[in-house]
N, C-alpha and C positions, 0 to 999 in steps of 0.2 A: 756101497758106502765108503766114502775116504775115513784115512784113519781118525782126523780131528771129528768127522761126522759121530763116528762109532765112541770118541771118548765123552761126546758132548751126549751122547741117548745114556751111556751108561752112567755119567753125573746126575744126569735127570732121577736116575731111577736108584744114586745113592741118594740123594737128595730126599727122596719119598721116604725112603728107610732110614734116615735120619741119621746117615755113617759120613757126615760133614766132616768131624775131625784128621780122620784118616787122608781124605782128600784136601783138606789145609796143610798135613803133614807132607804132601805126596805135593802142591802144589810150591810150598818152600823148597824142598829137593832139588827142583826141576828149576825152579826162580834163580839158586843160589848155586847151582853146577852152572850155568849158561854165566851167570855174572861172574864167578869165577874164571872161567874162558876165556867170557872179555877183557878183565882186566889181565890175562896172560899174555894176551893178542896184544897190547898196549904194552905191558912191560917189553916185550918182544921187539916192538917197531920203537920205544924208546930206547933203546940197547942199542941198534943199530946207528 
């Protein structure tokens, strides 16, 4: 199982248990650390 495989069976089975919230929590983190990056990436090459 590749890693996304593996995150995708264990969503399924929060999913069932109905721990949605936590994975909204967990998918904002993850949303909002990457878009932050990009726009460091952007500040960075507009600096230049």
């Amino acid at each position: 199982l590749t890693k996304i495989q593996e995150e995708m069976l264990l969503f399924r089975k929060e999913l069932r248990t109905g721990n949605l919230d936590e994975w909204n929590a967990k998918a904002q983190l993850v949303f909002t650390a990457a878009h932050m990056d990009a726009i460091k990436e952007n500040l960075k090459r507009s600096m230049k």
